[in-house]
C-alpha positions as CSV (number, residue, x, y, z in Angstrom):
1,X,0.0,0.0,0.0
2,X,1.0,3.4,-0.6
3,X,1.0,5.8,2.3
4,X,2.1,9.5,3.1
5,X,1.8,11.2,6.4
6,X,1.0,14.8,6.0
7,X,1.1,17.6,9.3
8,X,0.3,21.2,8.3
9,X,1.1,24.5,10.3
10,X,-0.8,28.0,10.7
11,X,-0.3,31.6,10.5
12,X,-2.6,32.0,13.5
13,X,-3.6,29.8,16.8
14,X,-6.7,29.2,18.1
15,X,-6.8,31.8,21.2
16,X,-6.3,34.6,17.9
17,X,-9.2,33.5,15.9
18,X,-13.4,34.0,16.6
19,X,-15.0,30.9,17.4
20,X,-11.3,29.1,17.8
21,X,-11.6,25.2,16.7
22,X,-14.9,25.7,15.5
23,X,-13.3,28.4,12.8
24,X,-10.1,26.0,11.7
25,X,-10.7,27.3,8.6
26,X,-9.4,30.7,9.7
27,X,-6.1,29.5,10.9
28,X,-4.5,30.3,7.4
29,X,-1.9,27.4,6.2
30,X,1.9,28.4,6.0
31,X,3.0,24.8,5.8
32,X,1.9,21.5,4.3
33,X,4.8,18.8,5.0
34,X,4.4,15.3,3.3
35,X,6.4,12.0,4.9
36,X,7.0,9.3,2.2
37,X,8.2,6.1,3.5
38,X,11.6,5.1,2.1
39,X,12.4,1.3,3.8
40,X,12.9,2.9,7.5
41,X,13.1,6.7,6.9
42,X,10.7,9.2,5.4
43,X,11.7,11.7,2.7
44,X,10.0,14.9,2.7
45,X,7.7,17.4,0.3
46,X,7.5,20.8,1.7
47,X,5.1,23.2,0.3
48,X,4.1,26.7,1.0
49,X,1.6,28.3,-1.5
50,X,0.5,31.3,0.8
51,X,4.3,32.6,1.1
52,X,6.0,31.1,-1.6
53,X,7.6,34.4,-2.9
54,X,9.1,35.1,0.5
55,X,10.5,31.6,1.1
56,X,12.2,31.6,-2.9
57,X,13.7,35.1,-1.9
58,X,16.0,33.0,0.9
59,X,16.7,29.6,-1.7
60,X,14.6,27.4,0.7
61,X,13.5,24.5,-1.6
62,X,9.9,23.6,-1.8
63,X,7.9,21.7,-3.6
64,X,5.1,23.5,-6.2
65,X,1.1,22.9,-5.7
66,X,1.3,20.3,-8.2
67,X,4.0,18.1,-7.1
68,X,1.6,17.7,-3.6
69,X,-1.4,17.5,-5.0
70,X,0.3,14.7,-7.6
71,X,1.6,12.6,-4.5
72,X,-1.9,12.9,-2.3
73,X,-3.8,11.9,-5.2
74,X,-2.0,8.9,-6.1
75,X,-1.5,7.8,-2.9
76,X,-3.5,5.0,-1.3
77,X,-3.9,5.9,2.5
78,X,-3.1,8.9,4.4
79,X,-1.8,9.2,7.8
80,X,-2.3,12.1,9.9
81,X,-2.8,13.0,13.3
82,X,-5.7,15.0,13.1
83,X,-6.1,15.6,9.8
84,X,-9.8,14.8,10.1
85,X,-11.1,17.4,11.7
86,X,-7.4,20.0,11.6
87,X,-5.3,19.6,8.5
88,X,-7.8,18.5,5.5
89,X,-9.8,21.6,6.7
90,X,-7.0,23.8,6.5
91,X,-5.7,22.8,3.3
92,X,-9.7,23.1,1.7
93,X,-8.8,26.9,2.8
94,X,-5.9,26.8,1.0
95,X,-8.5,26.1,-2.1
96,X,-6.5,22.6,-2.2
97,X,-9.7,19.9,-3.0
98,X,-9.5,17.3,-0.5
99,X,-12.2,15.4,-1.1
100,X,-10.7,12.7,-2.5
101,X,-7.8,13.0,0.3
102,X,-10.5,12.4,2.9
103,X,-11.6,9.3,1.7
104,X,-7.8,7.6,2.3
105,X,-7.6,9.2,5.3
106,X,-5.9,7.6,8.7
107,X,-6.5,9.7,11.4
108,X,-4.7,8.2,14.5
109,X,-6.5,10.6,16.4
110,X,-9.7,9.8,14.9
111,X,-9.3,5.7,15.8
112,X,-8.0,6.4,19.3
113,X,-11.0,8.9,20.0
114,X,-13.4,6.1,18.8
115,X,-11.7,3.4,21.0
116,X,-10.7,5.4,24.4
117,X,-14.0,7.7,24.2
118,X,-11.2,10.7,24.6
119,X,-8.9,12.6,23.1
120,X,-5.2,12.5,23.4
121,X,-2.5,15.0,22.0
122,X,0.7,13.7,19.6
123,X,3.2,14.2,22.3
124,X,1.6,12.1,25.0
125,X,1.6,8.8,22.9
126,X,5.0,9.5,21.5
127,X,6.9,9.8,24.6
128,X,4.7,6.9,25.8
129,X,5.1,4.8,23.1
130,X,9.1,5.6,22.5
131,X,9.9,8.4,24.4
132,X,9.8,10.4,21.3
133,X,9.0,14.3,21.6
134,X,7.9,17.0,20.1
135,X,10.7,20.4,18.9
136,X,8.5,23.0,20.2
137,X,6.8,23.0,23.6
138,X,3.6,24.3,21.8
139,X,2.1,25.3,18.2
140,X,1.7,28.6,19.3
141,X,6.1,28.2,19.1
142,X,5.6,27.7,15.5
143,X,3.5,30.4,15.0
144,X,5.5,33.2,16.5
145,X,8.5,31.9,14.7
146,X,6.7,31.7,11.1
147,X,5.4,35.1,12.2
148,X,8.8,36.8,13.6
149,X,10.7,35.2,9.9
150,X,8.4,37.4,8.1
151,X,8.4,40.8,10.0
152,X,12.7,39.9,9.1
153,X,11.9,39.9,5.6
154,X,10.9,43.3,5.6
155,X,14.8,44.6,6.3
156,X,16.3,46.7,8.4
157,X,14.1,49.5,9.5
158,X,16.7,51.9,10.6
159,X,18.5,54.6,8.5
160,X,22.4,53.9,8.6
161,X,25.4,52.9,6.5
162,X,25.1,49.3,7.4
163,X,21.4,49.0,6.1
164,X,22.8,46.1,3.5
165,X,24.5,44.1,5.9
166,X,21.4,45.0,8.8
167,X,19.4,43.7,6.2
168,X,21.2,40.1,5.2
169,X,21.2,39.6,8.7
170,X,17.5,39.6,9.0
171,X,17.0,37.7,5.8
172,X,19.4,34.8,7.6
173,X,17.3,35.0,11.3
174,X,14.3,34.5,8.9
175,X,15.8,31.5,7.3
176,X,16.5,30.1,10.5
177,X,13.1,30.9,12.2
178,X,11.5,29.3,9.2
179,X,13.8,26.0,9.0
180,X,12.7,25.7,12.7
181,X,9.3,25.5,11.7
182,X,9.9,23.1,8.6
183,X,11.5,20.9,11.3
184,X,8.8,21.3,13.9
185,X,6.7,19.9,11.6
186,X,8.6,17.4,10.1
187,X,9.3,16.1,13.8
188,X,5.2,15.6,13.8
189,X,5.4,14.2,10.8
190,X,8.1,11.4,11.9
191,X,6.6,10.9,15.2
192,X,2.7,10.1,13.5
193,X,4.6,8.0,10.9
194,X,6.2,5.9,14.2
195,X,2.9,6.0,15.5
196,X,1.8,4.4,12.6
197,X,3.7,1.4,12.3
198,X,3.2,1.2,15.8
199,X,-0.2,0.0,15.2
200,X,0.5,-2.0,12.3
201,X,2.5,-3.9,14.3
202,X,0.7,-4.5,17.9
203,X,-2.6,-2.9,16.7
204,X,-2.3,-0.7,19.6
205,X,-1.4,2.1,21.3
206,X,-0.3,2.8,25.1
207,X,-0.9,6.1,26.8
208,X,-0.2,7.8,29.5
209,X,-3.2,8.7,32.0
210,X,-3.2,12.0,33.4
211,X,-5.3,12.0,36.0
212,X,-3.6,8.8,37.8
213,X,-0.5,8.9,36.0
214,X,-0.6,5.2,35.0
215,X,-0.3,3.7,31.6
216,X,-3.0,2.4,29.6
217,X,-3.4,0.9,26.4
218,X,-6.0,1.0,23.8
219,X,-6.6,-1.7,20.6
220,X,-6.6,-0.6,17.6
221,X,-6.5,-2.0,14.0
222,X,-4.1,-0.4,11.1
């Protein structure tokens, strides 16, 4: 079977937009990464189509509309963590057509949610499962740093001989603040592709319990 795992990340969090989860659709994308297994490892398609002139202007390679939309189509499942109710409804904001994406979906969050009656976030089951963790404490991380890259873009505000050099060294804090992102998110992506096989091979998944602090575990089928 052919599988990606896709994560996407926002311009905005919830606590900044009316009606929060019930308005995903306001989030605005900045990211869209693809996993696509490779024996053991994943390689990666990157796409940005909201900020793609800012993100050419420092040589960071993504991938075009087409190439993704290529590689979701003719893929056969798609994994996600959330992408049910998060990710395919910020990408349909993005004027991407998921409706054919929706119907390969595999939504660990979705299958755990049926089977533990509750829901669980990514970096509970992957420290867990194998200790595994997330690069940013919280999205709202990933949003301040996608944010802070693009106020860099804009140069060097000041009025001073050095404005040229002022100014590469903004473009290069953006570069960075946006290659943390791309990793952030390529971190989820690995971790919900771990999660994955996980399954596959014990058709479950153990969790951590907050309220006693003791380890559970929950049956699932991949």
């Amino acid at each position: 079977m052919k599988i990606v795992v896709i994560d996407t990340e926002t311009i905005r969090w919830s606590e900044e937009v009316p009606g929060r989860w019930a308005n995903v659709e306001s989030f605005g994308l900045t990211i869209l990464v693809i996993g696509i297994p490779n024996n053991d490892s994943l390689e990666f398609q990157v796409c940005s189509p909201n900020y793609a002139d800012h993100l050419s202007r420092l040589q960071l390679q993504f991938s075009d509309r087409e190439t993704i939309e290529t590689t979701l189509n003719e893929a056969e499942r798609i994994v996600s963590f959330n992408a049910d109710n998060f990710d395919f409804r910020i990408l349909e904001s993005a004027q991407f057509d998921v409706q054919q994406w929706k119907g390969k979906s595999f939504d660990i969050l979705t299958q755990f949610t049926r089977k533990a009656g509750h829901r669980i976030n990514l970096e509970n089951l992957a420290k867990t499962q194998f200790g595994g963790s997330k690069t940013f404490i919280t999205a709202q991380q990933a949003v301040e740093f996608w944010r802070a890259g693009l106020e860099l873009m804009r140069g060097w505000s000041g009025k001073n001989a050095d404005k040229q050099y002022s100014d590469i060294f903004c473009r290069n804090v953006a570069k960075h603040l946006f290659q943390k992102v791309i990793e952030y998110c390529k971190q989820d992506v690995r971790l919900t592709y771990q999660l994955y096989q996980h399954i596959l091979e014990n058709q479950s998944l153990s969790y951590t319990d907050q309220r006693s602090d003791t380890k559970k575990i929950v049956k699932l089928v991949g």
